[in-house]
One Martini backbone bead per residue (centre of mass of N, CA, C, O) as a GRO file, in nm:
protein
  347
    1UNK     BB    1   0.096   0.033   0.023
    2UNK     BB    2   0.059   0.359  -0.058
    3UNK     BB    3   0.147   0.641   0.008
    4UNK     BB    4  -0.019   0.988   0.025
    5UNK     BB    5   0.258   1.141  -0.102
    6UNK     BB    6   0.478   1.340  -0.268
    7UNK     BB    7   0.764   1.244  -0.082
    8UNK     BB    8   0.818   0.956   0.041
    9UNK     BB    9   1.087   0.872   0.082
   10UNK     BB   10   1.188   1.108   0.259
   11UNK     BB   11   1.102   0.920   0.536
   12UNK     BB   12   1.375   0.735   0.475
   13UNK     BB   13   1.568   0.948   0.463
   14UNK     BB   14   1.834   1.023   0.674
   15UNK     BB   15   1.890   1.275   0.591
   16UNK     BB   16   1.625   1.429   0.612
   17UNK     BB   17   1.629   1.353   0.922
   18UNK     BB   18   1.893   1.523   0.992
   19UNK     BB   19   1.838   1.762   0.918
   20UNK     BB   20   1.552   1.815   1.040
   21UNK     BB   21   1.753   1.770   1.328
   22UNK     BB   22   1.933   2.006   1.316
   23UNK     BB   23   1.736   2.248   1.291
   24UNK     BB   24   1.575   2.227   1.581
   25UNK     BB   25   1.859   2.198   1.758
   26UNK     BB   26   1.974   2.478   1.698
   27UNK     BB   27   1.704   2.632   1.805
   28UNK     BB   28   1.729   2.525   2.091
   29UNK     BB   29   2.044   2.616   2.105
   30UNK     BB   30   1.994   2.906   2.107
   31UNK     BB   31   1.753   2.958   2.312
   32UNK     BB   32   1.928   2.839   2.548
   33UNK     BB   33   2.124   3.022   2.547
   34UNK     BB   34   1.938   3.296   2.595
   35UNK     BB   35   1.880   3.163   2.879
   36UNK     BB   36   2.167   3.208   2.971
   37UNK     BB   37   2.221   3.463   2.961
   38UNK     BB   38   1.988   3.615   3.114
   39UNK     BB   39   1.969   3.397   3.359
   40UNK     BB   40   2.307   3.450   3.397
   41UNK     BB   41   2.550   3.592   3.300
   42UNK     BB   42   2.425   3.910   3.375
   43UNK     BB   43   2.379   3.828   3.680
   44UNK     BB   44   2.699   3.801   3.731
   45UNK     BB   45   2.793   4.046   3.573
   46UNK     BB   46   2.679   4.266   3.836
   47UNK     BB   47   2.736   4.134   4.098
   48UNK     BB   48   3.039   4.218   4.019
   49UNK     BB   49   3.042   4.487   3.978
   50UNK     BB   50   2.879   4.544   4.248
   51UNK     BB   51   3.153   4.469   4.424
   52UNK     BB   52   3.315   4.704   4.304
   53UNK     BB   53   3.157   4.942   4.420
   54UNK     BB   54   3.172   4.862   4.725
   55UNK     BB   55   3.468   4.877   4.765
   56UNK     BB   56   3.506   5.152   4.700
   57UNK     BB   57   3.349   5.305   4.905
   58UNK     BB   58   3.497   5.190   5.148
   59UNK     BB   59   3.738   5.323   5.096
   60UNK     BB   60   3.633   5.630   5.038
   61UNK     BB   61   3.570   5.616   5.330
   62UNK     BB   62   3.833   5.594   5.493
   63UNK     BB   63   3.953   5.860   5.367
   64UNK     BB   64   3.751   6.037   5.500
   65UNK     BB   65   3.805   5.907   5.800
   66UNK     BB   66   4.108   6.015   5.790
   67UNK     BB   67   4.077   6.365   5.722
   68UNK     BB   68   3.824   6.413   5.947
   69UNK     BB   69   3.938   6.297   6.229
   70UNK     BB   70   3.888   6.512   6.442
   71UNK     BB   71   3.915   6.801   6.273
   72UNK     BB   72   4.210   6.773   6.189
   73UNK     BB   73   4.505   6.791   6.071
   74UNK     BB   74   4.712   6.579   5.852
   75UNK     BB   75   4.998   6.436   5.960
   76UNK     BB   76   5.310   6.331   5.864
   77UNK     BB   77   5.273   6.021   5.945
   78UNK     BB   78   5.003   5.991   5.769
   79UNK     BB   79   5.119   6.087   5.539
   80UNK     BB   80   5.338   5.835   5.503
   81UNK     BB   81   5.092   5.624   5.563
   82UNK     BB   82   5.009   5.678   5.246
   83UNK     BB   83   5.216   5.674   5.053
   84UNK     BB   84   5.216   5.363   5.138
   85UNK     BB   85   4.981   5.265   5.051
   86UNK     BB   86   4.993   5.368   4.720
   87UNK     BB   87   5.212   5.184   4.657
   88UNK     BB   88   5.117   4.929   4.713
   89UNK     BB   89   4.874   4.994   4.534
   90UNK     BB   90   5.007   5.022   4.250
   91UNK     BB   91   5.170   4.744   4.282
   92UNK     BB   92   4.870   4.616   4.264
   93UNK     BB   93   4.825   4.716   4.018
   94UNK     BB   94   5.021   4.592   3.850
   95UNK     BB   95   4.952   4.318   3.869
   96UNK     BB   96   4.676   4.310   3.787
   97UNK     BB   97   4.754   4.407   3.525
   98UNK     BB   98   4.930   4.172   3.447
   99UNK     BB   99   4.735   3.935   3.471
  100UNK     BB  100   4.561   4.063   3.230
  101UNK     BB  101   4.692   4.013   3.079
  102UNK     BB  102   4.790   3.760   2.998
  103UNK     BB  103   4.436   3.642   3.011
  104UNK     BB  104   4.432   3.761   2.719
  105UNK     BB  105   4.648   3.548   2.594
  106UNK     BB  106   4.478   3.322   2.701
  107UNK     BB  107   4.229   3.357   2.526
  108UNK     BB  108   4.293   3.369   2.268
  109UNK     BB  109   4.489   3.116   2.246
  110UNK     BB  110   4.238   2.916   2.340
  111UNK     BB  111   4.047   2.983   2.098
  112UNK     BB  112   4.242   2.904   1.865
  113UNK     BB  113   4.289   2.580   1.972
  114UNK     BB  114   4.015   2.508   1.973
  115UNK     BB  115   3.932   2.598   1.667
  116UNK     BB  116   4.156   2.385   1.527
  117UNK     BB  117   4.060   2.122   1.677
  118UNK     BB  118   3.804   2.150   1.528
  119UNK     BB  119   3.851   2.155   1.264
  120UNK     BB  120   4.043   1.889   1.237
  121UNK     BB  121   3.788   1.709   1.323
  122UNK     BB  122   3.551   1.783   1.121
  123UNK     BB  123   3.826   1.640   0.864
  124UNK     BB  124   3.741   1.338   0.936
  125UNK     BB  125   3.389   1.380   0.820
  126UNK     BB  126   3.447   1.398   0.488
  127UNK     BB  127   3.295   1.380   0.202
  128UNK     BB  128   3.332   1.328  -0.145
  129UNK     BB  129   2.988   1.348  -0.140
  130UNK     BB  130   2.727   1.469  -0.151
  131UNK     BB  131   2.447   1.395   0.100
  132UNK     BB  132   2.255   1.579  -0.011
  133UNK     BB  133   1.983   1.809  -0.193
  134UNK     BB  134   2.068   2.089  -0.067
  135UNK     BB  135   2.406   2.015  -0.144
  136UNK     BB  136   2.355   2.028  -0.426
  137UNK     BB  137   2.218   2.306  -0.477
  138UNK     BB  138   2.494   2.454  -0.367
  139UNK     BB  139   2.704   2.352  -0.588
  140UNK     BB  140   2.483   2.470  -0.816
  141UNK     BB  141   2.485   2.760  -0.760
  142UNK     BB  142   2.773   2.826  -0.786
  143UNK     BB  143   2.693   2.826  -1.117
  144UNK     BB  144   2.368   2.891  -1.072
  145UNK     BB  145   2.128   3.132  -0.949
  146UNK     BB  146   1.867   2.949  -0.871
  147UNK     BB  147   1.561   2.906  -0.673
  148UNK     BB  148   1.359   2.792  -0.879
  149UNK     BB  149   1.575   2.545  -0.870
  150UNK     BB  150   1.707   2.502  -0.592
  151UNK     BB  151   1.965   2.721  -0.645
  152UNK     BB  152   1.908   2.756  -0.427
  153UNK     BB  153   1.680   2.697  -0.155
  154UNK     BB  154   1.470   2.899   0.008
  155UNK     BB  155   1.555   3.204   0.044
  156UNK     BB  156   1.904   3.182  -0.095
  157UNK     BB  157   2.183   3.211   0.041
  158UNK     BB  158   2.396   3.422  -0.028
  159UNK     BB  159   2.640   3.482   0.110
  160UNK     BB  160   2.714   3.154   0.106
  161UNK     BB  161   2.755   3.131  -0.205
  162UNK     BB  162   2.964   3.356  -0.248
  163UNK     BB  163   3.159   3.248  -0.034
  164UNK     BB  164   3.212   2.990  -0.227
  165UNK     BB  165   3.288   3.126  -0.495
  166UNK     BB  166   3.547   3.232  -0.363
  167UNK     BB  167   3.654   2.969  -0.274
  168UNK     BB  168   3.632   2.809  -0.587
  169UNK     BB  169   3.844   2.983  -0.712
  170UNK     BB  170   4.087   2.860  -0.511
  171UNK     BB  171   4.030   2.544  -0.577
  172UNK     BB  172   3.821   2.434  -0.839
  173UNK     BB  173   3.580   2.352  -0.638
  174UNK     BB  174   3.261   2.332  -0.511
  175UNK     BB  175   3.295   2.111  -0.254
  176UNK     BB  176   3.525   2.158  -0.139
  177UNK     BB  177   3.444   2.458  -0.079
  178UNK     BB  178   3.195   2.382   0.131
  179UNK     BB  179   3.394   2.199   0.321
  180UNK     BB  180   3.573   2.432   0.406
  181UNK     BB  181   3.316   2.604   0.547
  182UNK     BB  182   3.294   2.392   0.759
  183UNK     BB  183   3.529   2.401   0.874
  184UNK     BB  184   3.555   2.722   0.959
  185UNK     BB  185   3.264   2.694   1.125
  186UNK     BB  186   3.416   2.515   1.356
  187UNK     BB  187   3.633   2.700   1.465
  188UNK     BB  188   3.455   2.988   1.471
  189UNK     BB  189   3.287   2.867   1.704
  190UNK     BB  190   3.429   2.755   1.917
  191UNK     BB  191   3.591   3.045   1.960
  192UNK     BB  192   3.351   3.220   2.001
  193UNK     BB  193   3.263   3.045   2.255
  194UNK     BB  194   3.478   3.103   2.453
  195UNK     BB  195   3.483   3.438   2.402
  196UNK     BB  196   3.178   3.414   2.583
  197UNK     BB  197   3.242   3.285   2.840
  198UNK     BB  198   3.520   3.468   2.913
  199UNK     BB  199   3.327   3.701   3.008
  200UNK     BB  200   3.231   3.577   3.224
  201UNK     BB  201   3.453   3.312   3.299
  202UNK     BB  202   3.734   3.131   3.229
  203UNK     BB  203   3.594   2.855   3.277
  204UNK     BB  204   3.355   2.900   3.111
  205UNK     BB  205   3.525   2.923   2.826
  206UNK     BB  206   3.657   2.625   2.826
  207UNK     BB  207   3.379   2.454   2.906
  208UNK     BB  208   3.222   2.578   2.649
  209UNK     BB  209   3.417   2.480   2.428
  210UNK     BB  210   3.447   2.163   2.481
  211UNK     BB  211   3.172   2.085   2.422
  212UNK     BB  212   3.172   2.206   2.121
  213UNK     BB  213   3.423   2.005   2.005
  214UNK     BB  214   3.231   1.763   2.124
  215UNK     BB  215   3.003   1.799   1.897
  216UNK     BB  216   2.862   1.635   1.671
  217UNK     BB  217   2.653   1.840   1.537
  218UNK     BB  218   2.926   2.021   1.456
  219UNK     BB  219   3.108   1.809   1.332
  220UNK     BB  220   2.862   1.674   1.121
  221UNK     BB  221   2.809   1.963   0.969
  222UNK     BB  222   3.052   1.978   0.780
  223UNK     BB  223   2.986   1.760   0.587
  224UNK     BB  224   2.720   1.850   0.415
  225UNK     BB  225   2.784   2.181   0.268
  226UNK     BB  226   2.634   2.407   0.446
  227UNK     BB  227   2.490   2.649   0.725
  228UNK     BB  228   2.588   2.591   0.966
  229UNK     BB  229   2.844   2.642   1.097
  230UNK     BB  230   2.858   2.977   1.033
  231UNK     BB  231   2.587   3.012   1.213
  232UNK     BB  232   2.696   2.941   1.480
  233UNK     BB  233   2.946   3.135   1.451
  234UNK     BB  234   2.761   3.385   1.431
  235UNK     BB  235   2.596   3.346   1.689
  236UNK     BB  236   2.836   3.342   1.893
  237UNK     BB  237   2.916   3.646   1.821
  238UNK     BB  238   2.640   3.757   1.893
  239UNK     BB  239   2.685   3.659   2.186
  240UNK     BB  240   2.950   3.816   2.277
  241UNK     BB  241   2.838   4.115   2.194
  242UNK     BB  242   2.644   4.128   2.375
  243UNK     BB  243   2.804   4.071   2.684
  244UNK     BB  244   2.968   4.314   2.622
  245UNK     BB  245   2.737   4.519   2.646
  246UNK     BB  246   2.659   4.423   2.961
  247UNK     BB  247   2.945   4.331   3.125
  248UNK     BB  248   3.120   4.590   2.957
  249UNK     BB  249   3.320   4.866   2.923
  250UNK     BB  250   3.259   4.952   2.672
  251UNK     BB  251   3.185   5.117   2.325
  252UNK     BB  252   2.845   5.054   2.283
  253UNK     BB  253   2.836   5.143   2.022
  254UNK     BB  254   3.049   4.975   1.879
  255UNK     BB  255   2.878   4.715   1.924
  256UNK     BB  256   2.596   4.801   1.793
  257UNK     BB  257   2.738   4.768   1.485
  258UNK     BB  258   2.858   4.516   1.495
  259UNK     BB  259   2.576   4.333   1.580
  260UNK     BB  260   2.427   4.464   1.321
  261UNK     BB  261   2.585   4.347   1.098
  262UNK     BB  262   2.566   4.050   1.187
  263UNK     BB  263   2.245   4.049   1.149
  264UNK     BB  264   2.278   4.107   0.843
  265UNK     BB  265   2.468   3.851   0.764
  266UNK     BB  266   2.275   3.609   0.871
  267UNK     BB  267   2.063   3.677   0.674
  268UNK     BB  268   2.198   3.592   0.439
  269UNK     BB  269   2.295   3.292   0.539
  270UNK     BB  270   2.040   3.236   0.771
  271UNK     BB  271   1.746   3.361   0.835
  272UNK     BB  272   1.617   3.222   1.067
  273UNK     BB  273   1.820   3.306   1.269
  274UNK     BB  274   1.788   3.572   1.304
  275UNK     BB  275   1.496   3.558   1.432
  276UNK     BB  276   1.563   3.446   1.668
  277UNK     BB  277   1.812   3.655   1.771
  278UNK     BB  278   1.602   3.918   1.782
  279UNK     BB  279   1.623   3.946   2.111
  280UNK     BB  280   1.906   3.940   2.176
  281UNK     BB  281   1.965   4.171   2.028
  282UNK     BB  282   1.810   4.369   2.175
  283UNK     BB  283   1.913   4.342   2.420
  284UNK     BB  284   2.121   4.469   2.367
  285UNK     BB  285   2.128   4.739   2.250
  286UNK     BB  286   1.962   4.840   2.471
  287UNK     BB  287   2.209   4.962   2.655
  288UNK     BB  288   2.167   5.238   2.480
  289UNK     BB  289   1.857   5.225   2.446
  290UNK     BB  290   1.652   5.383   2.199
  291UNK     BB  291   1.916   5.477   2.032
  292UNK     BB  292   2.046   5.177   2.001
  293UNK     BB  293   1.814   5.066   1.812
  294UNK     BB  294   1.788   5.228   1.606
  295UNK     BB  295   2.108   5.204   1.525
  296UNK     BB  296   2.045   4.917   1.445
  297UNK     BB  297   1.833   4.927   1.244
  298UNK     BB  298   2.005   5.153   1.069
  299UNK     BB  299   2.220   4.910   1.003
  300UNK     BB  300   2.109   4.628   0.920
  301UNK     BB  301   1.948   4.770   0.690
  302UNK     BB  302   2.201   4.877   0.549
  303UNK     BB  303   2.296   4.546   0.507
  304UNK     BB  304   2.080   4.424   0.347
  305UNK     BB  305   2.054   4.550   0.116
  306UNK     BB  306   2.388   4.484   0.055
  307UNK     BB  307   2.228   4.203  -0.046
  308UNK     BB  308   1.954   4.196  -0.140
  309UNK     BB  309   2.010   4.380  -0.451
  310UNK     BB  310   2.240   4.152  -0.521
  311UNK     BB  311   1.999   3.881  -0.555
  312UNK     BB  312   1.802   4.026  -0.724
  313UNK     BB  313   1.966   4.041  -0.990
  314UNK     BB  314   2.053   3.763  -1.000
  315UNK     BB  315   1.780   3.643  -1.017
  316UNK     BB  316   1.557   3.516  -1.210
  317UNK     BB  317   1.282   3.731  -1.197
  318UNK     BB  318   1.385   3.840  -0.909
  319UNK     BB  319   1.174   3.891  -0.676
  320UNK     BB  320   0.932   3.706  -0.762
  321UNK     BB  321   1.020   3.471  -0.762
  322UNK     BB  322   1.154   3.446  -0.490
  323UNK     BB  323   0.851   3.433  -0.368
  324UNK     BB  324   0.759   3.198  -0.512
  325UNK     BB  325   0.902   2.973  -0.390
  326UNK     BB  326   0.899   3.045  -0.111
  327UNK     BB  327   0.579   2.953  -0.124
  328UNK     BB  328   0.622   2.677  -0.235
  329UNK     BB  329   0.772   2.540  -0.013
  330UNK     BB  330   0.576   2.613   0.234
  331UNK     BB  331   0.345   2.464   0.133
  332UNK     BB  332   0.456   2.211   0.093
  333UNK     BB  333   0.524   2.144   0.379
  334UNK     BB  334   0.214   2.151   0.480
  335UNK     BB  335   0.128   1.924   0.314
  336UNK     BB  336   0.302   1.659   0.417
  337UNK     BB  337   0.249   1.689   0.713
  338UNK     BB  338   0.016   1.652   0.708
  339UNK     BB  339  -0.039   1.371   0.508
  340UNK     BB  340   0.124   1.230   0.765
  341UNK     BB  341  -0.121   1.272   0.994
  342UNK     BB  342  -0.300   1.119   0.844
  343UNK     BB  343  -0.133   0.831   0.826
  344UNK     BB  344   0.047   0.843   1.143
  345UNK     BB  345   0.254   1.017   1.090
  346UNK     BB  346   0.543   1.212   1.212
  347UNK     BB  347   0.627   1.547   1.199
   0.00000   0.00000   0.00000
């Protein structure tokens, strides 16, 4: 007895059941950082900050009822007593700047070893061939870009795109090319998962780190040809520029601009996680109140546009054409889980 399905083959394509099980795992895994950083990660340097302001006043407080006790004028043993104090203060911030150089080449140096053992191995589980109906679309599109015929499938993935031919130029080969991308996007996930935890406390940096190394989903997705990976690592840098947003007296425009630029290339990379981050976003800019708001919507608008113009010239059929397709995606796929659900099948 045969399904009436439109495409029964994929309920048993492994491929297409893994490929939308990282697309949800993603979504997850998105979600779920947004609620680590929420709940733990700000109101943790908020508490560190906050304690850092009352050494302060106490400090102040010492200084103040050293100079004013008994109304008297402070004598020259006070003022040589004080004098040691400073020094000692001194060598005690010197030695402290030194220890905070020091983590911050550990910082880097942390992120950038782990960022290389992670692409080292995610090229260990590299297909000789596209292993989905996707990647293969992504490697057509790479000589032809047209999403009405699924070179790539809809919305685009433009920048993608653009990055393999760019990609393919030097290498001289599409899947190769992809696969390449693939690699970059897991040392670059790694390395950006790191300074985000870094940001928290220097454990929180590389047992996060650690984690990201030897996620499966995340080295497997390398294999593919796809936009995980590229996407896992933008989306990791848009939350550690969040992080720096939130708990680090950074020069704040200047973050707003960054993490606004970032989700304006998500769009372009991968559309849906742009949607999911766009809390996450808002979350940062607003560090700057309502002109932070502004000002990162009209960067990311103005990021979105530059490519945006350039992806409806080059599709046959301009903008029409692309919204057509992916209306038609968006039916079959609503058309499929239906008559799954009626048969019985798992959504």
């Amino acid at each position: 007895m045969s399904l009436p399905l439109q495409h029964p083959h994929l309920i048993q394509d492994p491929t297409f059941v893994t490929g939308t099980c990282l697309c949800f795992t993603q979504a997850f895994v998105l979600l779920s950082s947004s609620q680590f950083i929420l709940l733990y990660a700000i109101p943790a340097g908020k508490a560190r900050q906050g304690k850092q302001d009352r050494n302060s006043i106490v400090l102040g407080g010492i200084e103040s009822l050293v100079q004013n006790m008994h109304g008297e004028d402070i004598t020259e043993v006070e003022v040589e007593t004080r004098q040691d104090d400073m020094e000692d203060n001194l060598a005690h911030e010197s030695a402290v700047t030194r220890a905070w150089a020091s983590m911050c080449k550990s910082r880097v140096r942390t992120s950038v070893t782990l960022g290389i053992v992670g692409a080292a191995l995610s090229a260990t589980l590299i297909a000789p061939l596209p292993i989905s109906h996707d990647s293969v679309g992504f490697v057509l599109a790479l000589e032809h870009y047209d999403v009405t015929l699924h070179q790539p499938h809809p919305p685009g993935y433009f920048l993608y795109i653009m990055l393999g031919r760019l990609v393919q130029a030097m290498v001289g080969d599409g899947w190769t090319a992809l696969w390449l991308l693939g690699i970059i996007g897991v040392g670059l996930a790694v390395a950006f998962i790191v300074r985000a935890g870094w940001e928290v406390t220097p454990g929180a940096g590389v047992a996060t780190g650690v984690i990201a190394l030897f996620s499966p989903l995340l080295l497997a997705a390398a294999a593919r040809g796809e936009t995980y990976t590229l996407a896992c690592a933008l989306s990791a840098f848009i939350g550690w520029r969040v992080l720096r947003l939130r708990l680090t007296n950074c020069d704040k425009m200047k973050e707003v601009i960054i993490v606004s630029v970032a989700m304006a290339m998500m769009a372009g990379l991968r559309t849906t996680d742009a949607a999911f981050l766009l809390p996450l976003w808002s979350y940062g800019v607003l560090a700057l109140g309502w002109r932070g708001l502004m000002i990162g919507i009209t960067v990311g608008a103005m990021g979105t546009v530059s490519w945006l113009l350039p992806m409806v010239s080059l599709q046959p059929g301009g903008l029409p054409a692309i919204r057509h397709a992916s209306s038609m995606l968006s039916s079959g796929w609503v058309a499929q889980f239906s008559r799954s659900s009626e048969v019985g099948l798992p959504c």
